[in-house]
ROVO-787833 format. One record per residue: y, x, z of N, C-alpha, C in turn. Coordinates in nm, 4 decimals. Atoms other than C-alpha are relative to their C-alpha. Layout:
BEGIN
+----------+----------+----------+----------+----------+----------+----------+----------+----------+
|      nyy |      nxx |      nzz |     cayy |     caxx |     cazz |      cyy |      cxx |      czz |
+----------+----------+----------+----------+----------+----------+----------+----------+----------+
|        Y |        X |        Z |        Y |        X |        Z |        Y |        X |        Z |
...
+----------+----------+----------+----------+----------+----------+----------+----------+----------+
//
This chain:
BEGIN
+----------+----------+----------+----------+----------+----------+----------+----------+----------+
|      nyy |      nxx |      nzz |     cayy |     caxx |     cazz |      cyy |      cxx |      czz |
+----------+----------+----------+----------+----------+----------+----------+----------+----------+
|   0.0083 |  -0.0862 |   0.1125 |  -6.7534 |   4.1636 |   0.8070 |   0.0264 |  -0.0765 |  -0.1300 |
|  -0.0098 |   0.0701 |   0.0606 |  -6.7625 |   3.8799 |   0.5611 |   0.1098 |  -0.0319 |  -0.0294 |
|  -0.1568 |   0.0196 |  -0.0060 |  -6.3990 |   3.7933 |   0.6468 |   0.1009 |   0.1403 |  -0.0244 |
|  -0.0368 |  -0.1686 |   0.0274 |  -6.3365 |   4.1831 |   0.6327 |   0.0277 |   0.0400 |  -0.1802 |
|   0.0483 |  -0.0204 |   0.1505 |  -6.4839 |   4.1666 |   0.2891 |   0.0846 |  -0.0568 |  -0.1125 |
|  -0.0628 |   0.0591 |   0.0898 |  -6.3245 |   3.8739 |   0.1758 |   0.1983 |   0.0777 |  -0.0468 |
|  -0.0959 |  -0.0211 |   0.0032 |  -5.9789 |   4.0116 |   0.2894 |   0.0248 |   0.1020 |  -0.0868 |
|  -0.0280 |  -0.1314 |   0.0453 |  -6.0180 |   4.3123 |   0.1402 |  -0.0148 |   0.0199 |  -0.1921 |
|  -0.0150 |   0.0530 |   0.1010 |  -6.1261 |   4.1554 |  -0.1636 |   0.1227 |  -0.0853 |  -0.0890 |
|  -0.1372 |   0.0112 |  -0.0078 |  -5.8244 |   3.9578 |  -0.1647 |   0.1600 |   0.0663 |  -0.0334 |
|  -0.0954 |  -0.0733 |   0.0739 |  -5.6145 |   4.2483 |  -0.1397 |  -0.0158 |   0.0901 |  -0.0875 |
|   0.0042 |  -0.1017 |   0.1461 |  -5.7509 |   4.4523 |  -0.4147 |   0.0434 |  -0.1051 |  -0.1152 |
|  -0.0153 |   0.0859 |   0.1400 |  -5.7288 |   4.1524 |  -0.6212 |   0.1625 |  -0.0569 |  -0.0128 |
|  -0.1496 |   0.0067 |   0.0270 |  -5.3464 |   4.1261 |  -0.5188 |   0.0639 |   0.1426 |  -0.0337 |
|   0.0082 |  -0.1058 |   0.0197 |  -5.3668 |   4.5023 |  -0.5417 |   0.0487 |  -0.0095 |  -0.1785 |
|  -0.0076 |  -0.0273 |   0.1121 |  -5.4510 |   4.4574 |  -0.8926 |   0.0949 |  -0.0869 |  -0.0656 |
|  -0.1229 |   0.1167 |   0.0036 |  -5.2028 |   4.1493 |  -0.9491 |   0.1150 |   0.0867 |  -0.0282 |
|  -0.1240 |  -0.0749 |   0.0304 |  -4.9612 |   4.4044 |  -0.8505 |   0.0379 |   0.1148 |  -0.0472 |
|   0.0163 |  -0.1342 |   0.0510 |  -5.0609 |   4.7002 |  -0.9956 |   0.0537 |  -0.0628 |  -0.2130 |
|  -0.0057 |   0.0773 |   0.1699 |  -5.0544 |   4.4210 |  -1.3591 |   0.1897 |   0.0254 |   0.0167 |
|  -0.1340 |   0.0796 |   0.0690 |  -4.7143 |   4.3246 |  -1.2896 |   0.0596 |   0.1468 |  -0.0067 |
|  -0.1184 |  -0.1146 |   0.0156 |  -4.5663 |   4.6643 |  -1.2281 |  -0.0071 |   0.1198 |  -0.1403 |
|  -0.0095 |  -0.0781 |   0.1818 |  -4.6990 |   4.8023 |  -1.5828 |   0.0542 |  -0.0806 |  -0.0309 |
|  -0.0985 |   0.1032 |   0.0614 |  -4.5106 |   4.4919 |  -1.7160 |   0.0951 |   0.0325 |   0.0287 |
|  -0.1521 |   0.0259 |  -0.0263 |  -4.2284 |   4.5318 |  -1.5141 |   0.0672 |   0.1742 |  -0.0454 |
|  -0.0459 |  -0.1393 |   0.0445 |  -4.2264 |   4.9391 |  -1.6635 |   0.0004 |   0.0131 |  -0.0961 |
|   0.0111 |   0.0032 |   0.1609 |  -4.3336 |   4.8165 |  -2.0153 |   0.1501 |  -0.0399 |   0.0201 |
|  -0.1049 |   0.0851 |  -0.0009 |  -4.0276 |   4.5602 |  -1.9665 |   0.1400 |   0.1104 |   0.0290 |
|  -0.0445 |  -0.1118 |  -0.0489 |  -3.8267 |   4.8951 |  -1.8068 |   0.0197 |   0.0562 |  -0.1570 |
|  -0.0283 |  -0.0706 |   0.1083 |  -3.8992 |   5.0921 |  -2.1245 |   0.0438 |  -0.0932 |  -0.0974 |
|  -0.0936 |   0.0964 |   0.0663 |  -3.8067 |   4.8200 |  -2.3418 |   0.1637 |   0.0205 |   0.0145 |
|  -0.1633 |  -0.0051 |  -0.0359 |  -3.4475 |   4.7714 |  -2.1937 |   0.0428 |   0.1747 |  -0.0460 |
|  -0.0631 |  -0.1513 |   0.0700 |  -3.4385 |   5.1607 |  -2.2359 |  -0.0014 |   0.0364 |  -0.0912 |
|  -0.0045 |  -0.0071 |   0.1975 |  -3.4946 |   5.1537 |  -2.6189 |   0.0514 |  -0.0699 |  -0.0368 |
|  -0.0844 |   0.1040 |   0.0531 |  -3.3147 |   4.8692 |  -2.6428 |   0.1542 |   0.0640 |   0.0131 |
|  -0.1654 |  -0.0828 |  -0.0533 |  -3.0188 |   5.0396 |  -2.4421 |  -0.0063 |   0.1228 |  -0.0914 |
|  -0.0430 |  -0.1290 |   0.0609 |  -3.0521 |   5.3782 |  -2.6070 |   0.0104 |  -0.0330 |  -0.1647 |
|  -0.0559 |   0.0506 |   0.0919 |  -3.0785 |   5.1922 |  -2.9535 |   0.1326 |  -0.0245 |  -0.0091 |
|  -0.1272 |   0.0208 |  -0.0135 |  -2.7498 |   5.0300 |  -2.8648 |   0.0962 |   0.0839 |  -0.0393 |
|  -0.1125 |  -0.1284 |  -0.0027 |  -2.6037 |   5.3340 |  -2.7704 |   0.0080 |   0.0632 |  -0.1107 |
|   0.0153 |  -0.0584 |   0.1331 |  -2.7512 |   5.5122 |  -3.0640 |   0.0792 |  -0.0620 |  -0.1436 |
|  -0.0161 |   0.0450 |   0.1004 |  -2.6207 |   5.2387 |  -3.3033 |   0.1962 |   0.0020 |   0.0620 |
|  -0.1879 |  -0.0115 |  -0.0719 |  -2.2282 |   5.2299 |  -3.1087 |   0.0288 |   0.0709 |  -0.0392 |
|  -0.0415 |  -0.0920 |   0.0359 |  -2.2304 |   5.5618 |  -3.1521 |   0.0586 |   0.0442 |  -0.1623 |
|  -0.0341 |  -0.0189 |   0.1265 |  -2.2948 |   5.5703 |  -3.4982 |   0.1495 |  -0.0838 |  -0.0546 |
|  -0.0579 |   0.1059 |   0.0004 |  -2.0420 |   5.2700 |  -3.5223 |   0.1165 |   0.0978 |  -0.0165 |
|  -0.1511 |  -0.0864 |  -0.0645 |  -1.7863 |   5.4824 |  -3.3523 |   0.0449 |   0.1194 |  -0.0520 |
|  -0.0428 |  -0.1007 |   0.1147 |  -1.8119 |   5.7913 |  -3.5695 |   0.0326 |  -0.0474 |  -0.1003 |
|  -0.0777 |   0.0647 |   0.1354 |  -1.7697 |   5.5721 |  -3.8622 |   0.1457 |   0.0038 |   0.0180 |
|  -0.1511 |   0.0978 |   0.0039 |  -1.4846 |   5.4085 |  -3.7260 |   0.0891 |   0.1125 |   0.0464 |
|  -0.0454 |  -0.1564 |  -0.0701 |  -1.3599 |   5.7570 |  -3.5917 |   0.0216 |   0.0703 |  -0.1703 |
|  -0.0381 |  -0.0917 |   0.1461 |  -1.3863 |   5.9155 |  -3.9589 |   0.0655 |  -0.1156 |  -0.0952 |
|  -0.1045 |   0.0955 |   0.0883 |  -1.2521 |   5.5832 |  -4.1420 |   0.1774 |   0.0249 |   0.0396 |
|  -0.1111 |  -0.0157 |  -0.0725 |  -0.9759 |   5.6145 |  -3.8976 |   0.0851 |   0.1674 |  -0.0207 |
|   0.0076 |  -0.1349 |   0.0256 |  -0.9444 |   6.0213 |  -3.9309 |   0.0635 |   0.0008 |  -0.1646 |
|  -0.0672 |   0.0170 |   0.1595 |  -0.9234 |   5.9273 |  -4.3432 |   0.1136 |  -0.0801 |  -0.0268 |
|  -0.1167 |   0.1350 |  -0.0005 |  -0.6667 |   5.6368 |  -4.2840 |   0.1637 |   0.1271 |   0.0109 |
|  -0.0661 |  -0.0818 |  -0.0196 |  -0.4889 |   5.8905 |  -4.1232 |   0.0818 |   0.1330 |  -0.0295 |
|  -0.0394 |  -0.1351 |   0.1249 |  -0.4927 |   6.2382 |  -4.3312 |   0.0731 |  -0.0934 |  -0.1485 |
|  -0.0597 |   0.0307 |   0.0759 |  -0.4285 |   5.9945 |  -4.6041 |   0.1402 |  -0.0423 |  -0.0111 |
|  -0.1522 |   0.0174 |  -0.0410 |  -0.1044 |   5.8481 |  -4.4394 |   0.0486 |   0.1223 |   0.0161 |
|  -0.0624 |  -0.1510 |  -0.0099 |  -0.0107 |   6.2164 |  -4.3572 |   0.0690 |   0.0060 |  -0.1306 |
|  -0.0165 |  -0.0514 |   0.1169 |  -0.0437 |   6.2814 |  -4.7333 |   0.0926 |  -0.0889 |  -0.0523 |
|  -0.1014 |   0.1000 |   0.0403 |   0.1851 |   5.9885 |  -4.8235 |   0.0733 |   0.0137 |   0.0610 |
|  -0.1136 |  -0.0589 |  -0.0687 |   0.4379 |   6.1131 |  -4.5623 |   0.0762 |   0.0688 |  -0.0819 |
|  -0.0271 |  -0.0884 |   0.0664 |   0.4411 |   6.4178 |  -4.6960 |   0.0510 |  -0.0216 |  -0.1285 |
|  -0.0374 |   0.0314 |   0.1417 |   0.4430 |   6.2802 |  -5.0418 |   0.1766 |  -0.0653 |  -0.0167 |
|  -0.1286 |   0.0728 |   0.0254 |   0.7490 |   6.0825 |  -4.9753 |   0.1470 |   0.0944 |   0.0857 |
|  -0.1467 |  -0.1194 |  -0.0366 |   0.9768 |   6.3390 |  -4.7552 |  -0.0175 |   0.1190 |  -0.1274 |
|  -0.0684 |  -0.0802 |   0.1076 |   0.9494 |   6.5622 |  -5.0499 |   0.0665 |  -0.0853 |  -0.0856 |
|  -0.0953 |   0.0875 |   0.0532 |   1.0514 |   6.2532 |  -5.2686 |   0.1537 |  -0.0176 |   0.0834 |
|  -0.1243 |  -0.0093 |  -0.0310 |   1.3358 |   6.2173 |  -5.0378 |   0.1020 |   0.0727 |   0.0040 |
|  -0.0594 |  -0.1091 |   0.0376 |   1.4265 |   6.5787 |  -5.0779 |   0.0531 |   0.0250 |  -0.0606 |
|  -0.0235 |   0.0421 |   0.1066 |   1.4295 |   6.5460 |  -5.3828 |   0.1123 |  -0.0436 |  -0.0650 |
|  -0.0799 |   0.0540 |   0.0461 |   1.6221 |   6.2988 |  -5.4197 |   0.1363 |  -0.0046 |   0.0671 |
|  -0.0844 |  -0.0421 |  -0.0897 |   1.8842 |   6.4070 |  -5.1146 |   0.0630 |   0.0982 |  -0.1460 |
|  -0.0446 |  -0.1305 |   0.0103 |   1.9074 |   6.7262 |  -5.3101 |   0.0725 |  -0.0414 |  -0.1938 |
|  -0.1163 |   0.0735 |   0.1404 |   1.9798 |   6.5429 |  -5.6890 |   0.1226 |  -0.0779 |   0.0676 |
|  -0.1461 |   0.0223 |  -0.0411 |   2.2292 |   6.3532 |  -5.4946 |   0.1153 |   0.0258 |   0.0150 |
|  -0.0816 |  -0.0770 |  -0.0291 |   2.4023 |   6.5923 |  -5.3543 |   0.0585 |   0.1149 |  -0.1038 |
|  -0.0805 |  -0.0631 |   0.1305 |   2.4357 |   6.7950 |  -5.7267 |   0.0596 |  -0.1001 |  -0.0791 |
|  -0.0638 |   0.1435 |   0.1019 |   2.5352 |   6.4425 |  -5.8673 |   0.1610 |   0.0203 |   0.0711 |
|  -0.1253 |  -0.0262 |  -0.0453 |   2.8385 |   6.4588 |  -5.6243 |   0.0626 |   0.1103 |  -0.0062 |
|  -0.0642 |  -0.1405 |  -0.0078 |   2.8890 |   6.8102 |  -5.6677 |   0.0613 |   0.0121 |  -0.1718 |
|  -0.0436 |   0.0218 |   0.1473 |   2.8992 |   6.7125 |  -6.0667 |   0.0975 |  -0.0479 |  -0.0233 |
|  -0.1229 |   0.0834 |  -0.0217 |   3.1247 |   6.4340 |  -5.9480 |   0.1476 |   0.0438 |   0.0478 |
|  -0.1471 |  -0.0505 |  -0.0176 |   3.3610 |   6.6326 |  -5.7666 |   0.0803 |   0.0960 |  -0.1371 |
|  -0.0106 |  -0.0593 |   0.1109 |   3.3668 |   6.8238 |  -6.0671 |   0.0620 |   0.0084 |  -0.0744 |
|  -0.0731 |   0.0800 |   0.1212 |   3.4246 |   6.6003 |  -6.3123 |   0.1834 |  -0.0709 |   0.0278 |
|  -0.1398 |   0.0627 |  -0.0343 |   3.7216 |   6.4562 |  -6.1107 |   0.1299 |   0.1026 |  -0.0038 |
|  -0.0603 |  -0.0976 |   0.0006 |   3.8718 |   6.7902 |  -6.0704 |   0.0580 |   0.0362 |  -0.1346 |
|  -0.0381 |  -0.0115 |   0.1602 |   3.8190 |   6.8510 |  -6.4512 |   0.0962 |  -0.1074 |  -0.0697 |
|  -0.0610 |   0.1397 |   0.0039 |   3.9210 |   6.4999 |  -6.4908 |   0.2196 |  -0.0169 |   0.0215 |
|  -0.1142 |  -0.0022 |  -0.0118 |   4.2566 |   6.5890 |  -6.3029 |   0.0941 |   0.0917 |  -0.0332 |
|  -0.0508 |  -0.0948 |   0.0702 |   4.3111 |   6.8997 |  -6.4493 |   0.0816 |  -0.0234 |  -0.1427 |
|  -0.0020 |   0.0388 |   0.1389 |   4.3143 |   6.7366 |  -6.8009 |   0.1256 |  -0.0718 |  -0.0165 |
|  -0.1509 |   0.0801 |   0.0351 |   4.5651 |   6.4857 |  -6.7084 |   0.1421 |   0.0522 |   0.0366 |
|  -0.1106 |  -0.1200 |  -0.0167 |   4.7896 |   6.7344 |  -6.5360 |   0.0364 |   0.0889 |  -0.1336 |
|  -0.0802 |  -0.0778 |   0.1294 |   4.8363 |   6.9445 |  -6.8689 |  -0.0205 |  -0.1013 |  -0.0904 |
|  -0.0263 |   0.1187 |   0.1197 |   4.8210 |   6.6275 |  -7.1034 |   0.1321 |  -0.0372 |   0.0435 |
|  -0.1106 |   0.0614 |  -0.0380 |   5.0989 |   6.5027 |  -6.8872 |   0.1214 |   0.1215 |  -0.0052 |
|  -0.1098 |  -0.1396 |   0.0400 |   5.2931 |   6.8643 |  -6.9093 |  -0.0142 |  -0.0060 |  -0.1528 |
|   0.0455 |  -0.0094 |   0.1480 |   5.1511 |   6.8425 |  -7.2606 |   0.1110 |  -0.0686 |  -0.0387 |
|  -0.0634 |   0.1182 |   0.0390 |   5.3294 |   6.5216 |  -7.3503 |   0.1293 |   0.0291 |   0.0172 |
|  -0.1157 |  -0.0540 |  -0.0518 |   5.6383 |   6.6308 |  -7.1883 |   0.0857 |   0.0978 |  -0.0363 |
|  -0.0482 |  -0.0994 |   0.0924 |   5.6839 |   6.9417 |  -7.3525 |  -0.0239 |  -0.0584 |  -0.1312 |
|   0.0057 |   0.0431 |   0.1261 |   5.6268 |   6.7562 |  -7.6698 |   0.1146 |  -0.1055 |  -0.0220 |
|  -0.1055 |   0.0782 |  -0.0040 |   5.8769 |   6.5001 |  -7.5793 |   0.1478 |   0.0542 |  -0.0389 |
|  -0.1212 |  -0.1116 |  -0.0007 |   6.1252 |   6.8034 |  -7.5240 |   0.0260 |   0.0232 |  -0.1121 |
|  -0.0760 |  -0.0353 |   0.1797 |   6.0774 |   6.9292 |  -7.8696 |   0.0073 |  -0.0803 |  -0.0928 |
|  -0.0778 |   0.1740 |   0.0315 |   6.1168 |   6.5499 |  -7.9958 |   0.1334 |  -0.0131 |   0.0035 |
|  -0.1901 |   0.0469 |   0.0074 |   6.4417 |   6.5319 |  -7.8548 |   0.0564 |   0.1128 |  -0.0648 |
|  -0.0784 |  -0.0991 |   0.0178 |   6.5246 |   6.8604 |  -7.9071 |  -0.0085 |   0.0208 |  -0.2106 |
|  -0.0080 |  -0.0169 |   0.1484 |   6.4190 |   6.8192 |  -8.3114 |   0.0945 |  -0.1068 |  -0.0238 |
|  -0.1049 |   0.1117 |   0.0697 |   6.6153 |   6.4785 |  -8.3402 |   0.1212 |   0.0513 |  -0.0079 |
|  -0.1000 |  -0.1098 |  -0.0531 |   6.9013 |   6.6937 |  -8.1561 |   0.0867 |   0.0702 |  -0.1659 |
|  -0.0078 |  -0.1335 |   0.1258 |   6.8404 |   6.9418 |  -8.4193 |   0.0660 |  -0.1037 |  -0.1802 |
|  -0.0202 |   0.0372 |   0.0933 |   6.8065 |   6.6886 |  -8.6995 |   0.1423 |  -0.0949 |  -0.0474 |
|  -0.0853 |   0.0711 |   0.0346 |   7.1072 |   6.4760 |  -8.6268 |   0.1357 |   0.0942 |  -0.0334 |
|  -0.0303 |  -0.1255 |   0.0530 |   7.2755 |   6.7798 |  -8.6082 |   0.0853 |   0.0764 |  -0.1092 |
|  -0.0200 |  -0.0232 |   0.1133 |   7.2027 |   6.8784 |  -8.9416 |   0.0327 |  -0.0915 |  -0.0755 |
|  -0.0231 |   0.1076 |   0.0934 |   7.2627 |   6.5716 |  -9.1307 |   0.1815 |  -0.0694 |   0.0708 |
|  -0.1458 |  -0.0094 |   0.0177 |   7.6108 |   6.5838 |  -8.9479 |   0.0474 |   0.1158 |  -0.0622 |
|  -0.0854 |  -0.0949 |   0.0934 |   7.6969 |   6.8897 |  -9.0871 |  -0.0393 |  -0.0476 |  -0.1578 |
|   0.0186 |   0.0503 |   0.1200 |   7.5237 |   6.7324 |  -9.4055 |   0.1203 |  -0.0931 |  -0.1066 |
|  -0.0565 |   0.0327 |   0.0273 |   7.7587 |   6.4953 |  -9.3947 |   0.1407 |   0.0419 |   0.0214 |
|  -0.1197 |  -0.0950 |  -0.0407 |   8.0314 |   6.7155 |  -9.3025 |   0.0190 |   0.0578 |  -0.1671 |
|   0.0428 |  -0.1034 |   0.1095 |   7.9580 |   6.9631 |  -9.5926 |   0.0087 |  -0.1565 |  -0.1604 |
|  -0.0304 |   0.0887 |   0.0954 |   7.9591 |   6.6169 |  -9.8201 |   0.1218 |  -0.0730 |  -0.0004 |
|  -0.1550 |   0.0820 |   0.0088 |   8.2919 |   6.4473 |  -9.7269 |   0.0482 |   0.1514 |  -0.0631 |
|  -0.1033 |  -0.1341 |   0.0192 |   8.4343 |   6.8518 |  -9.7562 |  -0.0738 |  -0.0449 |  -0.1984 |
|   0.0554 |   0.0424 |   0.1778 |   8.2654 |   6.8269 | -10.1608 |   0.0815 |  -0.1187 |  -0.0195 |
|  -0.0464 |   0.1285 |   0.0434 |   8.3986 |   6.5137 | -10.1795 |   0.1733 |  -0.0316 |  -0.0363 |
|  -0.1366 |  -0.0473 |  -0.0068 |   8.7530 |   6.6049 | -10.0647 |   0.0578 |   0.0946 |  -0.1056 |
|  -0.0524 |  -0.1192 |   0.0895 |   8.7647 |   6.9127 | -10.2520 |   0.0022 |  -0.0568 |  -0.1309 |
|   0.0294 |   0.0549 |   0.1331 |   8.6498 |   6.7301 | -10.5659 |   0.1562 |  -0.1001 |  -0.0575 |
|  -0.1270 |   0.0762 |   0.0608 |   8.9494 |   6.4856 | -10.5466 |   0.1098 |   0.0697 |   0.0280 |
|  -0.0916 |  -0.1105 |   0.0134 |   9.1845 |   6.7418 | -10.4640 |   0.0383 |   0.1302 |  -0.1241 |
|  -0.0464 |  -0.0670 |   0.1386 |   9.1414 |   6.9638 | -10.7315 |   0.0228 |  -0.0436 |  -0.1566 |
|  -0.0399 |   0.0180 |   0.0911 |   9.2839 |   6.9086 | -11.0329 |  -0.1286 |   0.0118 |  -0.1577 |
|   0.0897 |  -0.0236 |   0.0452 |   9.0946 |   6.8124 | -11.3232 |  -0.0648 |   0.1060 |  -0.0999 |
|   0.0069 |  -0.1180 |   0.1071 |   9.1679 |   7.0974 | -11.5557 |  -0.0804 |   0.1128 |   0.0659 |
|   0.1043 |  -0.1252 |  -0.0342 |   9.0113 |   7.3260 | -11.3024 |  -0.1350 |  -0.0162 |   0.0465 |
|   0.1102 |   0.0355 |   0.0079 |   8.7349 |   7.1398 | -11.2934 |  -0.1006 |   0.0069 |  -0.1003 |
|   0.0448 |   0.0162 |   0.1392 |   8.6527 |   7.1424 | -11.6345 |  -0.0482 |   0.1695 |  -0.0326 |
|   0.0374 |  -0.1272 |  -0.0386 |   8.6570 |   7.5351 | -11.5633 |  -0.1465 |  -0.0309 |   0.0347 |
|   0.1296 |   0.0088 |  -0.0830 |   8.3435 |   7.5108 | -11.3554 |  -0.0882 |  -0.0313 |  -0.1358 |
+----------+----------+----------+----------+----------+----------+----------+----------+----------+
//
């Protein structure tokens, strides 16, 4: 009975040994699980940050997309009235020299055609002055004196 006693004593007192360690080893349990769900809790938060930094990185690059294909529009679409000004101007450009150059031409015409004219007249000028000249020494001076 003694040996009964002791044993039994024994195992309550490893009983209680192991009854100690296994609240430790469930304190130690909940630990790791507040430690872990901290973790998680703090990742998480981590990860929404970095999820909405990322989210703003993003809408903001959008908006600078956007911002710059309308600048390119923009500037496609002044381009394309710059060349449309350009063809324009070249057109106007060739218009101008086409009737400057008929211009000139017909001005040349009535150039020649006035020298034409003027040499012309200054032959009959001098026509009309040898004839005076002739007549003058041909007629006699008594009927000159008439006049």
């Amino acid at each position: 009975e003694e040996v009964s006693k002791q044993e039994r004593d024994s195992w309550r007192s490893r009983e209680a040994e192991l009854q100690q360690e296994i609240r430790s080893l469930r304190g130690q349990i909940e630990d790791v699980k507040r430690d872990s769900e901290l973790h998680v809790v703090r990742a998480v938060g981590e990860q929404k940050e970095v999820s909405a930094q990322l989210r703003s990185q993003v809408e903001q690059l959008e908006r600078e997309a956007k911002s710059r294909q309308e600048q390119l529009a923009q500037t496609n679409e002044a381009c394309a009235k710059l060349e449309t000004a350009k063809e324009a101007a070249l057109q106007r450009e060739e218009q101008v020299r086409s009737q400057t150059s008929f211009e000139i031409n017909r001005l040349q015409v009535e150039i020649e055609d006035a020298k034409e004219r003027e040499m012309e007249l200054m032959q009959m000028l001098n026509d009309i002055q040898d004839s005076i000249i002739k007549r003058s020494d041909v007629t006699p001076r008594s009927t000159q004196r008439l006049y």
